[in-house]
N, C-alpha and C positions, 0 to 999 in steps of 0.2 A: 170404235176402233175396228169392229171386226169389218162395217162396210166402206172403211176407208183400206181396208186391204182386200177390196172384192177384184183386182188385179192376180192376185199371189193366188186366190181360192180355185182360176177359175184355169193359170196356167198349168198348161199341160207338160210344161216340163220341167214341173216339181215335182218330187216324189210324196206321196203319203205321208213318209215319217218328217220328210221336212214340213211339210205346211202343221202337221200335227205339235212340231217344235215351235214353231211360229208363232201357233194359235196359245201353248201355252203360257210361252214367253210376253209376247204381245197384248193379246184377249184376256186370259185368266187370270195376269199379273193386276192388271187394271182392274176387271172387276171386281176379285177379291181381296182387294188393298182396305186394311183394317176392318176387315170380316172377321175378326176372335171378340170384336164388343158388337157386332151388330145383334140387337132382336128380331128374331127371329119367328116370323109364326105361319101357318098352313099356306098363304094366298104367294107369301114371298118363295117360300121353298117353291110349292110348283112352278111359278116364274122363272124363277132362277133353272133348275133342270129344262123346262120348255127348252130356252132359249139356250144352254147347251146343247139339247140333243139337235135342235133347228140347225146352229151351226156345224156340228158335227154329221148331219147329212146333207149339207152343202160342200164342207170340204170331200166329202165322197163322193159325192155327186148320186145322190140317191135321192129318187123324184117318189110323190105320190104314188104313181104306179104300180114300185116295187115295195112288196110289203116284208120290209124290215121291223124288226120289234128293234123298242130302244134300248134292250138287253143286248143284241147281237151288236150294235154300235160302238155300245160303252165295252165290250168284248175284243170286237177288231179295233178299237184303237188305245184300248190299256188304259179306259178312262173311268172314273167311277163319276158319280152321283156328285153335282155342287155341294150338295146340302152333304154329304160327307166329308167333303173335302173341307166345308167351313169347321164340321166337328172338329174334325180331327186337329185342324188350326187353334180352333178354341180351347182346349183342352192341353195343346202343345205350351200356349201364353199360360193357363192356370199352373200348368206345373213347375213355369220362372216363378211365377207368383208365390205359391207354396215353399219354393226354396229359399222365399227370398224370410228376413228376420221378423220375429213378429210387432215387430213397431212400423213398419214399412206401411206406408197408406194404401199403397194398392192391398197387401196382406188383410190391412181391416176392412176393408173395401167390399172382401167375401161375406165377412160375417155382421156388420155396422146394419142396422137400421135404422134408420131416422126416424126423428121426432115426428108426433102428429100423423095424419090419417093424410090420404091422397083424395085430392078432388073427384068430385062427382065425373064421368065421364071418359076417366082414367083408361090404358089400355090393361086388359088382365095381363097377357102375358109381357115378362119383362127379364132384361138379360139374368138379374139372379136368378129366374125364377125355371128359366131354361138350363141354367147350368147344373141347379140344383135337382131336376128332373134326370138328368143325365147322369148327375153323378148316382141316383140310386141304382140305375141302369147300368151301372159299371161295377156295383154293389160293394160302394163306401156307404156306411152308413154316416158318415159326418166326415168334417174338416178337418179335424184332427186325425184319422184314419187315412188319407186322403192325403196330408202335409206330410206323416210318415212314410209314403207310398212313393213320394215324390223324391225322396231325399235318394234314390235309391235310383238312378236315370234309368238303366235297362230294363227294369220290371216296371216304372211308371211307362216307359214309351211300349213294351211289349201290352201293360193292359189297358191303353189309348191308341192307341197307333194301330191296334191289328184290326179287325171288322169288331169292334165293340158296342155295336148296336144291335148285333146280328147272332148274338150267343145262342147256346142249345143244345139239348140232346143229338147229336146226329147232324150237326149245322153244317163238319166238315164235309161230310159224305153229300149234302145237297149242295152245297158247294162244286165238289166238284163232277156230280152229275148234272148241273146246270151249266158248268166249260165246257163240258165232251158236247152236250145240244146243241148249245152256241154254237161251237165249229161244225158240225154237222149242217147246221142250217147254212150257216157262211159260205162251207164248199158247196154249196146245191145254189146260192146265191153267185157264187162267181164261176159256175160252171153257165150258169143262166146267161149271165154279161157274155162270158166268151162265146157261146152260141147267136146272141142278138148283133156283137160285132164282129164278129167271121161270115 
């Protein structure tokens, strides 16, 4: 999708925020179509970011050259991380799940495991096995903790929804001494452009 729009990327009389609308109308709609059951593991995550931040220095038009981090990227265009973005989806479907009655199959779905042992050759990780990882990290310690948390939509979306991978002593403070950097480098970045094109 993204290089059948390499037309719209490359016109100069779209703005930023438009083609940024574009890409994630168009681009992200597609890639991340039923991304809350995919598994997940180390080789796909950096794929997946690669190939966001690739396209996002294309719509910028940011070459080799210039050495942008893919902090300052995902900064100038309001974008975070794939692999967040799948979280944060994943975690939005658990919490239908969790509201939903407990005879509901998706509901047993969390906690069911089946008969007998898995084949030799099996992959280790697998979609419970990530969500169950996440959920300690969010610091439910079970399902039923977790199903009461949900009943409750503002307090389950404030503790999934906000940077819930990213907790800590002191998280907000590096938070946002890592925005003030960004723009710092960003203006020294587009004072750089306006000297190379004038």
């Amino acid at each position: 999708v993204f290089c059948n729009l390499k037309n719209i990327w490359k016109n100069s009389q779209l703005s930023i925020n438009t083609k940024l609308r574009i890409f994630r109308s168009s681009v992200l709609a597609v890639l991340l179509y039923g991304c809350e059951t995919w598994r997940m593991i180390k080789s796909d995550e950096t794929k997946l970011n690669v190939f966001l931040h690739k396209c996002l220095r294309r719509i910028l038009k940011i070459y080799w050259p210039m050495k942008v981090t893919n902090e300052e990227i995902r900064f100038k265009t309001n974008m975070e991380e794939i692999t967040q973005q799948i979280k944060r989806r994943r975690w939005k479907l658990i919490g239908h799940v969790l509201r939903k009655s407990v005879n509901e199959n998706t509901r047993i779905a969390l906690t069911w495991t089946p008969e007998g042992r898995r084949k030799r050759g099996r992959p280790k990780e697998t979609w419970r096995r990530t969500v169950e990882r996440e959920r300690g990290e969010l610091g439910f310690k079970g399902w039923a903790e977790a199903g009461s948390c949900a009943k409750d939509r503002e307090a389950w979306r404030e503790r999934t929804q906000g940077p819930i991978f990213l907790r800590g002593k002191g998280h907000d403070d590096d938070i946002i001494s890592a925005l003030n950097r960004c723009k710092r480098k960003w203006q020294k970045f587009n004072s750089f452009i306006h000297i190379e094109t004038s």
